[in-house]
C-alpha positions in Angstrom: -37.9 -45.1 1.4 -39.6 -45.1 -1.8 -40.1 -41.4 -2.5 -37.3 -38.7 -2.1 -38.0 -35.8 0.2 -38.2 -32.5 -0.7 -34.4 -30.9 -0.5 -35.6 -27.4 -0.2 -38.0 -28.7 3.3 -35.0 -30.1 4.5 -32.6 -27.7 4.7 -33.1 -27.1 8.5 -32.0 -30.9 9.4 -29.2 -30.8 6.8 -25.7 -29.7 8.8 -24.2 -27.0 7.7 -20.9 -28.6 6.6 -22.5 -30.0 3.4 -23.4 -26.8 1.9 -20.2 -24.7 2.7 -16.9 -25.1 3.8 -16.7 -21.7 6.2 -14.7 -19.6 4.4 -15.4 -16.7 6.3 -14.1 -18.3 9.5 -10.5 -18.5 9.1 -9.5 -20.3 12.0 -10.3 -23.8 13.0 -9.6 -27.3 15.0 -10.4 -30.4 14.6 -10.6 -32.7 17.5 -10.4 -36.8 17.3 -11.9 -38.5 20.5 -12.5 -41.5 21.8 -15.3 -42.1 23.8 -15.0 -43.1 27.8 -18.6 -42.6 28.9 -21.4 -42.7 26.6 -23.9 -41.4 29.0 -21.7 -38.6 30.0 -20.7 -38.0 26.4 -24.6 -38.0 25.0 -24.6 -35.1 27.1 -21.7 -33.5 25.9 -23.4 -33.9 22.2 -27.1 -32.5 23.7 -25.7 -29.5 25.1 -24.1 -28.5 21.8 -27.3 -28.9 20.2 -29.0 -26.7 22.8 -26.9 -23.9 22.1 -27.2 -24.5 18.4 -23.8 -24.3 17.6 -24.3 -27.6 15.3 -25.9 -25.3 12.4 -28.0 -26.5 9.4 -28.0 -25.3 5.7 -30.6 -22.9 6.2 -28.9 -21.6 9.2 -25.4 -21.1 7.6 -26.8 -19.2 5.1 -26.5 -15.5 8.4 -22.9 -16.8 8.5 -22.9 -17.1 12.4 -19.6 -16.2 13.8 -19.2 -20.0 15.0 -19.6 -23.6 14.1 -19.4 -26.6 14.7 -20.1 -30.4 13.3 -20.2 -33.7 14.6 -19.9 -37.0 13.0 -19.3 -40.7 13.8 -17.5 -43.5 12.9 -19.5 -46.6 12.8 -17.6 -48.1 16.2 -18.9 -44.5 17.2 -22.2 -45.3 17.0 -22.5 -48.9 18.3 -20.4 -47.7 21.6 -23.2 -45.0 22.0 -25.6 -47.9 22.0 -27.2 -47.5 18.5 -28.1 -50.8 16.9 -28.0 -51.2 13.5 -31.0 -52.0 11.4 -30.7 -55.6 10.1 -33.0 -55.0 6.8 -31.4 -51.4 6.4 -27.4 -51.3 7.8 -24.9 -49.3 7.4 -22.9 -50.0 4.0 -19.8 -52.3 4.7 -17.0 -49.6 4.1 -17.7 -48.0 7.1 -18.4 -51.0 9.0 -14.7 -51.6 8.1 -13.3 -48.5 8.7 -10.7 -46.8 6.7 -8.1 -47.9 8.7 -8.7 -51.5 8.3 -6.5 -53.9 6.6 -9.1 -54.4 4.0 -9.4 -51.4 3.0 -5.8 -50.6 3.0 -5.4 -53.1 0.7 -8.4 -51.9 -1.2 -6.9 -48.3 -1.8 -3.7 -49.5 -2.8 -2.5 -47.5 0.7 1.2 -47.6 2.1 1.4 -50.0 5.9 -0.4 -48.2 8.5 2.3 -48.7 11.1 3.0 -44.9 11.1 -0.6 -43.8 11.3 -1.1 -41.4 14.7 -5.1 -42.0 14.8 -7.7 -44.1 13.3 -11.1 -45.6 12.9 -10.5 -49.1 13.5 -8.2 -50.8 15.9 -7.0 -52.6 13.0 -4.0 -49.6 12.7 -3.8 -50.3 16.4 -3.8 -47.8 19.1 -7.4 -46.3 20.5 -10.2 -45.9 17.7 -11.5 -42.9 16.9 -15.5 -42.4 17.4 -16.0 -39.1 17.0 -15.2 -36.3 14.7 -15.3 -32.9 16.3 -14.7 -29.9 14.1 -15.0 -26.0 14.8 -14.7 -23.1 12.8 -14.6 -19.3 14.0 -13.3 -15.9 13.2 -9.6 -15.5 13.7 -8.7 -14.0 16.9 -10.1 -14.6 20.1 -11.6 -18.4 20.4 -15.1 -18.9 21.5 -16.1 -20.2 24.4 -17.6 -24.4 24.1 -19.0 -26.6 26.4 -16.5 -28.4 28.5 -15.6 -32.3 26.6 -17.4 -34.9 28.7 -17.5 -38.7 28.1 -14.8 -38.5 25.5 -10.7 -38.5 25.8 -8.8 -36.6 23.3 -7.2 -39.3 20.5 -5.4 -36.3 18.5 -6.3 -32.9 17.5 -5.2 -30.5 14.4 -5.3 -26.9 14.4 -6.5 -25.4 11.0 -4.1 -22.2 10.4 -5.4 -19.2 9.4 -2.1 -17.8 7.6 -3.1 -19.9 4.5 -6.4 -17.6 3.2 -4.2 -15.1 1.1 -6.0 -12.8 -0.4 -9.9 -13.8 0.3 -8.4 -17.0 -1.3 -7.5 -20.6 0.5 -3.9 -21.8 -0.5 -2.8 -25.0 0.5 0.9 -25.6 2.2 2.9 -25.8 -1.2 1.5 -22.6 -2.6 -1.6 -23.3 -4.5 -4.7 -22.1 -4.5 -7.4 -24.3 -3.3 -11.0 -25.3 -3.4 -11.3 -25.0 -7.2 -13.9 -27.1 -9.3 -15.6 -27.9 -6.1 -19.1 -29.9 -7.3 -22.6 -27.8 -6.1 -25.2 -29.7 -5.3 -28.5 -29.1 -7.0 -30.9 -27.2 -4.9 -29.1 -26.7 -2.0 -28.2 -23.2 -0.4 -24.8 -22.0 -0.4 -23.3 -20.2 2.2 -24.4 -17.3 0.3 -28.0 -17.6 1.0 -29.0 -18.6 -2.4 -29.8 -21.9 -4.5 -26.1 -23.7 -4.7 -27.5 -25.1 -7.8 -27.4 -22.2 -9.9 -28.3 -22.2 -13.7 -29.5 -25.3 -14.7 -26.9 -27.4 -16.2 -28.5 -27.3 -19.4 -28.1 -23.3 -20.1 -24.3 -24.2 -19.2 -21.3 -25.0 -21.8 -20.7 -28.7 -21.6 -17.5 -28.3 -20.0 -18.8 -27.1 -16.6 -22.1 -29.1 -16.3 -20.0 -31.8 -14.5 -19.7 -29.2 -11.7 -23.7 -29.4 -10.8 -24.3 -32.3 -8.9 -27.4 -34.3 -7.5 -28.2 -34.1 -4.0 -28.0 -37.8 -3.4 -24.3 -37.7 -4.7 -23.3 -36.2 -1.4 -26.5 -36.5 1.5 -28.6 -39.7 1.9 -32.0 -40.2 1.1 -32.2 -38.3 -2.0 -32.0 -39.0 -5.9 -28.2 -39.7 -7.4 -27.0 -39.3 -10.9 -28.2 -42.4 -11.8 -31.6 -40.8 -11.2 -31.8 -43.6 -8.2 -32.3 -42.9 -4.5 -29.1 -43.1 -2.2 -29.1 -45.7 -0.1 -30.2 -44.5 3.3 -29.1 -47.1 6.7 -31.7 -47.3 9.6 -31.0 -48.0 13.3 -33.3 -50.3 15.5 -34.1 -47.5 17.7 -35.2 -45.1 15.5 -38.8 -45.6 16.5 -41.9 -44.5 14.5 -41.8 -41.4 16.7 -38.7 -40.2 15.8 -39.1 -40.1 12.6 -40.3 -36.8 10.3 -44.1 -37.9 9.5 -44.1 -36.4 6.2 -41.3 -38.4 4.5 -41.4 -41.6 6.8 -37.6 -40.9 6.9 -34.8 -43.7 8.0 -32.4 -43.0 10.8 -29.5 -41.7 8.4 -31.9 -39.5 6.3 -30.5 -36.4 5.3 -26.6 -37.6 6.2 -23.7 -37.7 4.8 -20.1 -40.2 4.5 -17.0 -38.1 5.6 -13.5 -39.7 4.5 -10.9 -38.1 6.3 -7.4 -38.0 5.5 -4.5 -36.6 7.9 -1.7 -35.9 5.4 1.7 -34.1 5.8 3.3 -32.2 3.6 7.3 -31.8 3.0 7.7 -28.4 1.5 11.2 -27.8 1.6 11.3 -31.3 -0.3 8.5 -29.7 -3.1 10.8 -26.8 -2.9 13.5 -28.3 -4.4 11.7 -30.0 -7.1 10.0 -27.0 -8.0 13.1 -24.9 -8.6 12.0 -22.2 -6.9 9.2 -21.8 -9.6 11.4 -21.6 -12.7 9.9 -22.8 -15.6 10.9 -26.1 -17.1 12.7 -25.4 -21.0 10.1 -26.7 -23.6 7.1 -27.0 -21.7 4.7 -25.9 -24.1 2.2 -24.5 -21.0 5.5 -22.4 -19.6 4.9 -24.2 -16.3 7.0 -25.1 -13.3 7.8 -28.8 -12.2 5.7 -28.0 -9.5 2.4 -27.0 -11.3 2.8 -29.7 -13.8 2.8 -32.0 -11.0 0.0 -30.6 -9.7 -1.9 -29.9 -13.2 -2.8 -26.2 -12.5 -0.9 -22.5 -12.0 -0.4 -21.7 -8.8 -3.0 -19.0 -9.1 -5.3 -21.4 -9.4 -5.6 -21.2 -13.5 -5.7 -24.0 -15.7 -2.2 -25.1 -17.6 -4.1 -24.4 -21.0 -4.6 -20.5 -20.2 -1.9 -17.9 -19.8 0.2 -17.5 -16.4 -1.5 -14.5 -16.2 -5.1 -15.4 -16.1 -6.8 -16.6 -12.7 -9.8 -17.8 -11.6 -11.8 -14.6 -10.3 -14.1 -15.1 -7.7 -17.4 -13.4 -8.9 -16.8 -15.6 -12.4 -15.9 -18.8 -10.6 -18.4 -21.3 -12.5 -17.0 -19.2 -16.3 -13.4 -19.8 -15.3 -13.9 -23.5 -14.7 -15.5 -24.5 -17.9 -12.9 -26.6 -19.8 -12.4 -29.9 -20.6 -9.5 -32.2 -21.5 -10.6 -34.3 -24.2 -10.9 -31.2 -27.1 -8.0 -29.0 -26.3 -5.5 -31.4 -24.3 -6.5 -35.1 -25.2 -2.7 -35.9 -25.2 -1.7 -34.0 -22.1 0.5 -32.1 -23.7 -0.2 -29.1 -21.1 -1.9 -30.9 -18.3 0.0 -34.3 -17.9 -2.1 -37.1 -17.9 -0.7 -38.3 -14.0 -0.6 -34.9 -12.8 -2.6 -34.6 -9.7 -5.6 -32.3 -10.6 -6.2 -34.0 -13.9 -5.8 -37.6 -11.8 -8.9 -36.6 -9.0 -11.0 -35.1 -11.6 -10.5 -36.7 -15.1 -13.6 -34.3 -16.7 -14.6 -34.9 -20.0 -12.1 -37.7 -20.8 -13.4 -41.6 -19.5 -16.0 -41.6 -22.1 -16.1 -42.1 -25.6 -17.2 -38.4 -26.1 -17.1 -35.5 -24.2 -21.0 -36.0 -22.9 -20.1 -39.3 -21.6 -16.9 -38.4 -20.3 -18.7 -36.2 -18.6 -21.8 -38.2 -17.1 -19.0 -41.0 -16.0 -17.1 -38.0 -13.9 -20.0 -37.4 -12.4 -20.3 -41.0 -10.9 -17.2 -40.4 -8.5 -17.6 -36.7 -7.6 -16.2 -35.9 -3.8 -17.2 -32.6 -1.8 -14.2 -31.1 -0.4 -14.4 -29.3 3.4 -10.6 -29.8 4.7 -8.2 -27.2 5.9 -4.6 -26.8 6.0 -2.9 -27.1 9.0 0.3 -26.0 11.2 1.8 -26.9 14.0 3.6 -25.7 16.8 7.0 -28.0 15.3 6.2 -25.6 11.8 5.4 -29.6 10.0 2.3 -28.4 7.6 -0.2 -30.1 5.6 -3.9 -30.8 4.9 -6.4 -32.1 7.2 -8.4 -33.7 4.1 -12.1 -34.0 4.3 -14.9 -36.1 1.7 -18.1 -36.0 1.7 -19.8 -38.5 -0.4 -23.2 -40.6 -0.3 -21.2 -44.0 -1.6 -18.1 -44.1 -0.2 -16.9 -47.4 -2.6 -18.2 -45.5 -5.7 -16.9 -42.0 -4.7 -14.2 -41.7 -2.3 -12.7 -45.4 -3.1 -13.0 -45.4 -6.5 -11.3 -42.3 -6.9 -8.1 -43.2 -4.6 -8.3 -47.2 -6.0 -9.4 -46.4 -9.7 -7.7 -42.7 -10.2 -5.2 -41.9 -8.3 -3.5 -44.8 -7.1 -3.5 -46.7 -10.2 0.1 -46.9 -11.8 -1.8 -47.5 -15.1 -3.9 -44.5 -14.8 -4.8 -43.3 -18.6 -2.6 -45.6 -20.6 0.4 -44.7 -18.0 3.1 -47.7 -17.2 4.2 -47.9 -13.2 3.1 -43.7 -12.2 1.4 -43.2 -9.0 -0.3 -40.2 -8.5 2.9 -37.2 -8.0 1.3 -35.5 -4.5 0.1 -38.3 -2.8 0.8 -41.5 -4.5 0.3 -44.3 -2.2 2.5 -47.1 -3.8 5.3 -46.6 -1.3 5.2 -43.1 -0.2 9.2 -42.7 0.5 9.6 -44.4 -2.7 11.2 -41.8 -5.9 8.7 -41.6 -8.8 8.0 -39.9 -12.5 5.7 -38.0 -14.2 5.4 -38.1 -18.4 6.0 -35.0 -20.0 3.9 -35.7 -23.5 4.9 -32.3 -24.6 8.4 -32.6 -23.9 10.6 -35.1 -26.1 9.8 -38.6 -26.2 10.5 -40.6 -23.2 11.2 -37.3 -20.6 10.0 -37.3 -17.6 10.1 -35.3 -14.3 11.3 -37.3 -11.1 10.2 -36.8 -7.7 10.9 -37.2 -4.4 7.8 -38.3 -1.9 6.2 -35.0 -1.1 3.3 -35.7 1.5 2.8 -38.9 4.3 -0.6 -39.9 5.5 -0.6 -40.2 9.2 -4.6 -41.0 9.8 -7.6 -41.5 8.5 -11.4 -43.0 9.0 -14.7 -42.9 7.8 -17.6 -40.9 9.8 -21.0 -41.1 9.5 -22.1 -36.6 9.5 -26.1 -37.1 10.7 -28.8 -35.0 10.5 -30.1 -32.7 13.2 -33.0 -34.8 14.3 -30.8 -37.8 14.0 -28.3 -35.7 16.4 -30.7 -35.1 18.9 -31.6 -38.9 18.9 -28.2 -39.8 19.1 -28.1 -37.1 22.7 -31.2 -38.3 23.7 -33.0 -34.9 23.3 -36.5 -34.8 21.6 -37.1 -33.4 18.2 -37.8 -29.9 20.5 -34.4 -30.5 21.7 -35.3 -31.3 25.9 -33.7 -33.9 27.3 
């Protein structure tokens, strides 16, 4: 591909996942499957196209009263009978799968003995090939076409009891789905541009929040102003393909890390203190929110306890930065969690580059917490990214679990700190005397994880066997 598509002509073959995460369909399951008969199960993923309940951008934008999205991992697609292109495959992350042993030792990960489900029979057990998630109003749930051709592997139950408010909270209390990126040009599920103003009218603390597109879907210009790599297939023939862009299989997709992860709250609990505030803190914080590196309410450690982020001033709320107010971490900890995923204005040696190097390793977050039936909690954690080594890998390898994480000696990340998960381990206090530090117990366990491959709409239908009309 040498020239980028037009985003705004594409928003029809785009699934509707990577412009919004459904927020107003509270309820919501995730299914893991393996497959057993890939004829049987082609027709399984036709007749979810025929009934449209595998939306696009453009179609999100009504807010239909259910969805769906499918994706793949790369074991997925080859038992489906897609072969991959030899001058254009897929990158070797996936290939690997996330539950490898290489890239468990790659992210610095705990043993995956305990895992419950994966992408590669590295972890052992059955692999995972395909990601099934569904979204609809609490209540009632909708009818879908019967599962053929795949057997069940594990499924999670999103729980609607977390949206408090109009707001999404995670298990431990806090309000989630702040300083999510927005991808330049792309409807929201509001119906308009997601891009908004252009980053240039905005202050320079919240231009790292507009993205470009080929940061998160294939085939389109990244921030190095370069095209993301797209993979092809052997069988996606000339006649398949959309004429007016001479598009590769994977056009228009997406990478989708996904992360199982448990969450001990009667353990946060304890650490917390039931919320009281820990004596000296200069942001009058809890052990739990300096952990996490923002109020409960959602607010950032530098504002008043009072102050949260509002809705309608979302993108206002968000703009700050480290490096000016809090270069020290004397109210947002250097290792706490927040500050560990999304460093801001502080890798460079100004704020500008600080703020062009964030931008490098930006992830799109569309997860949901879960519950189940034994009351164990946690978040079903889903990526997107177009480069899952320089996004999703970086961040866990280069950010979060790295003990020497912004001058730090021997600190994992507080909340999911991969170093030995049932291991004890601190968190600098800067603004507190020298040398004090806040211990902690291990709060959350990952139980799965893998890497799927979210496809276009035409590449969907290609995948089913169904022509670009949809007919089999």
């Amino acid at each position: 591909m040498k020239l980028a598509p037009q985003l705004e002509q594409q928003q029809d073959d785009i699934q509707a996942l990577m412009g919004s995460g459904f927020g107003w369909l509270k309820s919501s399951r995730f299914r893991l499957l393996t497959i057993d008969d890939p004829a049987a199960a082609r027709q399984w993923l036709g007749e979810l196209v025929r009934r449209g309940l595998v939306a696009s951008v453009a179609r999100a934008t009504d807010r239909p009263q259910q969805l769906c999205t499918v994706a793949f991992s790369h074991a997925g697609l080859l038992r489906l009978g897609l072969s991959p292109d030899d001058d254009f495959p897929f990158p070797t992350a996936f290939r690997s799968g996330q539950g490898s042993a290489l890239r468990q030792a790659l992210l610095r990960d705990p043993p995956r003995d305990e895992w419950k489900w994966s992408d590669s029979t590295d972890a052992g057990g059955v692999p995972t090939h395909i990601l099934f998630g569904h979204w609809w109003p609490s209540g009632v749930e909708w009818p879908l076409p019967k599962l053929t051709g795949v057997l069940p592997v594990r499924q999670v139950n999103g729980c609607p009891r977390f949206f408090k408010d109009g707001f999404l909270e995670e298990p431990f209390g806090f309000r989630d789905g702040l300083s999510q990126p927005r991808i330049l040009g792309l409807r929201s599920d509001g119906g308009n541009a997601a891009s908004g103003p252009a980053p240039s009218t905005l202050r320079p603390e919240a231009r790292d929040h507009v993205i470009a597109a080929g940061e998160f879907i294939l085939g389109y210009r990244n921030e190095y102003n370069e095209l993301s790599y797209c993979p092809d297939v052997q069988e996606w023939t000339a006649g398949a393909r959309d004429p007016t862009v001479g598009s590769r299989f994977a056009l228009n997709g997406s990478y989708l890390a996904v992360r199982e992860i448990e969450q001990d709250v009667k353990a946060y609990q304890a650490f917390d203190g039931g919320g009281a505030k820990v004596p000296g803190c200069p942001a009058d914080a809890s052990a739990g929110e300096l952990m996490m590196g923002r109020r409960r309410n959602g607010g950032a450690l530098s504002w008043p306890a009072r102050r949260a982020p509002t809705r309608a001033d979302a993108d206002t709320e968000n703009e700050f930065g480290y490096r000016v107010d809090d270069a020290q971490g004397f109210l947002t900890p250097p290792g706490s969690h927040v500050r560990r995923s999304n460093p801001r204005d502080t890798l460079g040696h100004d704020v500008a580059s600080g703020l062009r190097s964030a931008k490098l390793h930006r992830l799109l977050r569309r997860g949901r917490p879960f519950r189940r039936a034994d009351e164990s909690v946690g978040m079903f954690f889903i990526a997107c990214n177009a480069d899952l080594e320089r996004q999703f890998e970086f961040v866990l390898q280069r950010w979060i679990h790295n003990p020497g994480f912004a001058g730090l000696e021997q600190q994992d990340d507080p909340l999911v700190g991969g170093s030995g998960e049932r291991a004890r381990r601190n968190l600098s206090l800067p603004g507190l005397p020298a040398g004090q530090c806040l211990s902690l117990a291990s709060l959350t366990t990952t139980v799965g994880g893998g890497y799927f491959f979210l496809p276009g709409l035409r590449a969907l239908k290609f995948i089913a066997r169904l022509t670009p009309e949809g007919k089999r």
